[in-house]
N, C-alpha and C positions, 0 to 999 in steps of 0.2 A: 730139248730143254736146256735153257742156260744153266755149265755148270759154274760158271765164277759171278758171283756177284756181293755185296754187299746188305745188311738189311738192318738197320739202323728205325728205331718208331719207339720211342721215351715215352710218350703220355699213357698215363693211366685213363682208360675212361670209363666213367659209370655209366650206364645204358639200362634205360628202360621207361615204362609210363611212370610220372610219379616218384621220381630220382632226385626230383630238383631238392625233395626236402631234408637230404642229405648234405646238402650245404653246411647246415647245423651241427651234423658231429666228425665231420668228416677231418682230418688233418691238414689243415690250409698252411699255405708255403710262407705266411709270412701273420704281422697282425694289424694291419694296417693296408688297405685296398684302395687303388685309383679305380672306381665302380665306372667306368666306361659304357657310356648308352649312343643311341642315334640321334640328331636333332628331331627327327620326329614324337609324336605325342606315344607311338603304342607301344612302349615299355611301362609307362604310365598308366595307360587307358586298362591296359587289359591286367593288370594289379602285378607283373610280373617284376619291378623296380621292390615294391613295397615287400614283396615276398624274399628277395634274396637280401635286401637288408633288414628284415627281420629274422630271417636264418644266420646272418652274418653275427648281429647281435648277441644270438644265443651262443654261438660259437666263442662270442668275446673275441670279435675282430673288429675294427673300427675303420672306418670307410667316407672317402671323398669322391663325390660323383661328376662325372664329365660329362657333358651332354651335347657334345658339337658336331657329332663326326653326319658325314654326309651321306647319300647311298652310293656315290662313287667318292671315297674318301681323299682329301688333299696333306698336304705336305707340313702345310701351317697347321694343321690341327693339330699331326703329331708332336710338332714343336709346340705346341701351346699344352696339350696332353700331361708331356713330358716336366713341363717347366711345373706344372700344377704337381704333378708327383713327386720330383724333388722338395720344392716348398713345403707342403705339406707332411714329410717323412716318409710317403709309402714304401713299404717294402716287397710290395707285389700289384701285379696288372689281374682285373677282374673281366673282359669280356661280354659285356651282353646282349646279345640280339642277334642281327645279320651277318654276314662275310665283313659288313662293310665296317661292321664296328669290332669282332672279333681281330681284322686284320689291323686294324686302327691299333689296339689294345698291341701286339703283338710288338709292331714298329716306335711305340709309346714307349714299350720297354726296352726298349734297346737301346732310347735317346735319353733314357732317364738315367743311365749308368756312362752313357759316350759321350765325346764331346765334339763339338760341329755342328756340322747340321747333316738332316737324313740323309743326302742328297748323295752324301761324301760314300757311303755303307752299298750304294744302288751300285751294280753291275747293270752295264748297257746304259746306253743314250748317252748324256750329259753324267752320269755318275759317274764317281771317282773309284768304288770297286774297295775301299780302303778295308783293311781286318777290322772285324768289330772284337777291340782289346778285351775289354770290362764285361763281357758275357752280357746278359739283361735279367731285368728282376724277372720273378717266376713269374708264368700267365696262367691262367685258371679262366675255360672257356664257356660261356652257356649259351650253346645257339640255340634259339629261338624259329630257326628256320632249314628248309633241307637242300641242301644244294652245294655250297660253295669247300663243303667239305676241311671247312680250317680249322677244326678241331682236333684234327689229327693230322696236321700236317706242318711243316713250317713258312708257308706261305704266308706273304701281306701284299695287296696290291695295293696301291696307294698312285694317286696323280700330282704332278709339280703341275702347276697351274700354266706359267708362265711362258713352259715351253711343250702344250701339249706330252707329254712325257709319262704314259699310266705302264707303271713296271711293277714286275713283281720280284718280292726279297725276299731269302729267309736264309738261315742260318741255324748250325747246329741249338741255340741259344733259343731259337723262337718257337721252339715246339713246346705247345702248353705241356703243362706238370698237369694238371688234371685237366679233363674235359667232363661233366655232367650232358649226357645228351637224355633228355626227358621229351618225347614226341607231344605229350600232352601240351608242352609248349609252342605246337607248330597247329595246333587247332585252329588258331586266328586269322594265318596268315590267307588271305584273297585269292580265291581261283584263278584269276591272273599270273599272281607272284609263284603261285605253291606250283605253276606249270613251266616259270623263266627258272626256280631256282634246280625244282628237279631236272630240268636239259641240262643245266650247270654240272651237277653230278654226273647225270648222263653220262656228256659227254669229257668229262674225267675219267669216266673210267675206258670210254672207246677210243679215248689219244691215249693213254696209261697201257694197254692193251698195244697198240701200232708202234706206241716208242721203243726204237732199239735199245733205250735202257729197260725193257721191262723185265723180271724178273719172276720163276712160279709163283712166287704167294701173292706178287700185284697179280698175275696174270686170275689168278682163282675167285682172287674178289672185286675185280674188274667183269670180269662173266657174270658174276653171281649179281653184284649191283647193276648191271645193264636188264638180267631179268625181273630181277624185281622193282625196277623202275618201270620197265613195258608192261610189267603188271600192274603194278598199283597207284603210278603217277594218275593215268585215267579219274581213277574212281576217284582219287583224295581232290582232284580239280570239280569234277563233281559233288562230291558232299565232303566238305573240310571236316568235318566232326568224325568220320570214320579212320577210328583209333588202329584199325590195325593198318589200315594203308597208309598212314600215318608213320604207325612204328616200322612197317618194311623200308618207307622211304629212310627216313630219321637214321634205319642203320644203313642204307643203300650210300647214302649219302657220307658218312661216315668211313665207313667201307672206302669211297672213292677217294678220298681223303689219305687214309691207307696209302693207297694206288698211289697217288700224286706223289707221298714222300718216298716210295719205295723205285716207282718210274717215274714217272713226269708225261707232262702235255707236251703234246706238239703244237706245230704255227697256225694251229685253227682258233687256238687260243691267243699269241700274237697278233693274230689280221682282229680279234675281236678286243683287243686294247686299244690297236690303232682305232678303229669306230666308235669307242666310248671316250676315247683321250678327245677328239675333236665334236663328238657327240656327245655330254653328259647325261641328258637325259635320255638315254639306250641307255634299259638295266643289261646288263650282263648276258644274261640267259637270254635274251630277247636276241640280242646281237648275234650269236651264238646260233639260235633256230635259223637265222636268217643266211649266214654264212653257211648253214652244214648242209643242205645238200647238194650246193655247186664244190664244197671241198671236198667233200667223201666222195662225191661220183669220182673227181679228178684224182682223187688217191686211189682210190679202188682201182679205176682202169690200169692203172700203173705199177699197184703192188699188192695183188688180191687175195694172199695167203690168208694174213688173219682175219680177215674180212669174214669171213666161210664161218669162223668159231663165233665172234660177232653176229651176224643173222642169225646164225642155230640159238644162241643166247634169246635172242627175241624172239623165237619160237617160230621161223621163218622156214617154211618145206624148202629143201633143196635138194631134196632128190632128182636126181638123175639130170641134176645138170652138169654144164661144164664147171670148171673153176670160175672163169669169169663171170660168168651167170650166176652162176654161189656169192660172188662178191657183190658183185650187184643187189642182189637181191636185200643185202643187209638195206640200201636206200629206198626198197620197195616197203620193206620195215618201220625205216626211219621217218618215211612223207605217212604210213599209217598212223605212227606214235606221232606227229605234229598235230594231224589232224583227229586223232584222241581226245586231246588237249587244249581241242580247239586256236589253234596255231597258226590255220594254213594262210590265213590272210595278212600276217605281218610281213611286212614292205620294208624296206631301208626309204624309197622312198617318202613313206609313211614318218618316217621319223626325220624327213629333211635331209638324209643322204643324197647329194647329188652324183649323178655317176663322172664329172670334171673333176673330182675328188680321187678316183681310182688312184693314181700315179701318186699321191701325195702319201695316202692310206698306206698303201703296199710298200711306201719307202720307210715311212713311222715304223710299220709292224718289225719290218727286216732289222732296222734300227735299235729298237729300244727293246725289241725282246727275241732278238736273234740265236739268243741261246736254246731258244725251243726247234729252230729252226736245223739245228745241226742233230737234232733226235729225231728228224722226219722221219719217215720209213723210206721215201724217195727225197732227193734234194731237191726244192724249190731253187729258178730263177725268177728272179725277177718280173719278168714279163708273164709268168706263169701265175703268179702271185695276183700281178691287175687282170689276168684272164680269168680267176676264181671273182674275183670282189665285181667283173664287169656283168659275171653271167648270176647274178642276184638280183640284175635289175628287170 
């Protein structure tokens, strides 16, 4: 067990079915909200807009709504975000929906108090790396979906358009003040989506778990969210309305979240920026299934220890093998929970990945989000890198 580490995780969060209606007495960080949504219609559709500005109201907070951000969020939003917040006096970020808008919300606040642009705050790639002086206004997050785990984390990913460039930021500043996670608000989401976002947690918690920064209490709810994801992601892909795989996921998710600010991903998460930076339309988790079992076999083979606690988590028999075979076995698991899920058949080249792109991908990943790459468990080169991205095709 590691005995030195660090364990830093600020947000309060309320958890449970039916939470959301706390909105209304709860103590909000400020009185005046930039209500942050996705340009899509279902914050809308499904009454979940009309509900937290009605909660809002009773509270006596007063709220201006942004409704641009994308499902792979860009750089100009947050500066347009940001400008709409000052203008208008907010003194707090509201969050609603996806990874895509929470992380949005996140980066909003931190350009509403800085001065520059995003770009300057970004470590790796093209960013300047600069200290964020001025803190950012509070964030207060309400996902609406289970996966990306930013509610308790200080992650934003966001993409510079211009130069391919999808990184991810975060700072002691960016971890929401409250998080509201209400599962009944993930009823909606599409057997499709409810199966990309849960790998996303997934596999936060099985890099959180491999990374040498992990630490016991990632390490406990990194196991714990990997089981009850092989449990319950199934069922919820099959019938969205069942609340309690629902609620397992919603804290799984959560939980991996945890993980993330306590340890961190590795570079399976890197090679799956590079693929969405020059791919936008790959959601996330899509990119993610497609990448993991050419990257785990190749880790496994090379560094099999935690691997072994991994399969057991997913309820994988590993009696009486070797270590290796114990390691392995976690991907005998892993290709079961794809095709759970109904998974097995997404392609990169399904999504217009060409495999003449390898060399390009594997230098992006190394690039712009190299800092996962120095928490592997084994050190990637380069050429190892296009040998995982080539054997997906």
């Amino acid at each position: 067990m590691k005995t030195n580490f660090t364990y830093f995780m600020p947000t309060e969060i309320i958890f449970g079915p039916g939470t959301l209606e706390k909105l209304a007495t709860v103590k909000l960080p400020g009185k005046k909200a930039l209500l942050v949504i996705g340009s899509g219609n279902s914050m809308r559709k499904h009454g979940y807009l009309d509900r937290v500005v009605n909660y809002l109201k009773q509270n006596g907070v007063d709220y201006v709504v942004y409704d641009k951000i994308l499902p792979n969020p860009i750089a100009e939003h947050v500066a347009e975000g940001a400008k709409l917040a000052k203008e208008n006096g907010c003194d707090f970020v509201i969050g609603l929906g996806g990874g895509s808008t929470i992380d949005s919300s996140k980066a909003i606040a931190v350009m509403a108090k800085n001065p520059g642009d995003y770009w300057d705050y970004v470590s790796g790639g093209s960013g300047k790396g600069m200290e964020v002086k001025n803190g950012a206004l509070p964030i207060v997050a309400i996902p609406t979906t289970a996966g990306t785990g930013t509610e308790s984390d200080p992650w934003a990913v966001v993409t510079k358009t211009e130069t391919n460039e999808k990184i991810g930021f975060g700072c002691k500043y960016t971890y929401p003040t409250l998080s509201i996670v209400d599962p009944e608000l993930m009823v909606s989401i599409p057997p499709k989506f409810t199966a990309y976002q849960g790998m996303d947690a997934f596999f936060h918690s099985v890099e959180g778990y491999l990374a040498t920064v992990n630490q016991p209490g990632s390490d406990v709810l990194a196991l714990q969210s990997i089981s009850l994801i092989t449990e319950n992601l199934p069922k919820a892909v099959e019938d969205g309305n069942n609340i309690e795989a629902r609620t397992a996921l919603a804290w799984a998710s959560t939980a991996a979240g945890i993980v993330e600010s306590l340890s961190s991903c590795i570079s399976h998460h890197s090679m799956e920026h590079a693929l969405s930076a020059y791919h936008p339309d790959i959601p996330h988790g899509a990119g993610l299934i497609m990448l993991s079992v050419s990257y785990f076999s190749f880790m496994a083979s090379k560094v099999p220890d935690r691997f072994v606690d991994i399969a057991k988590a997913m309820g994988e028999d590993i009696n009486g093998a070797t270590k290796e075979e114990q390691a392995m076995s976690f991907i005998k698991g892993l290709k079961k929970l794809i095709k759970n899920i109904g998974m097995e058949d997404l392609s990169l080249s399904g999504f217009g990945v060409k495999e003449d792109e390898v060399e390009k991908l594997a230098k992006n990943a190394m690039d712009t989000m190299g800092g996962l790459f120095q928490v592997d468990p084994y050190k990637l080169s380069l050429e190892e890198v296009m040998s995982i991205y080539k054997n997906c095709f």
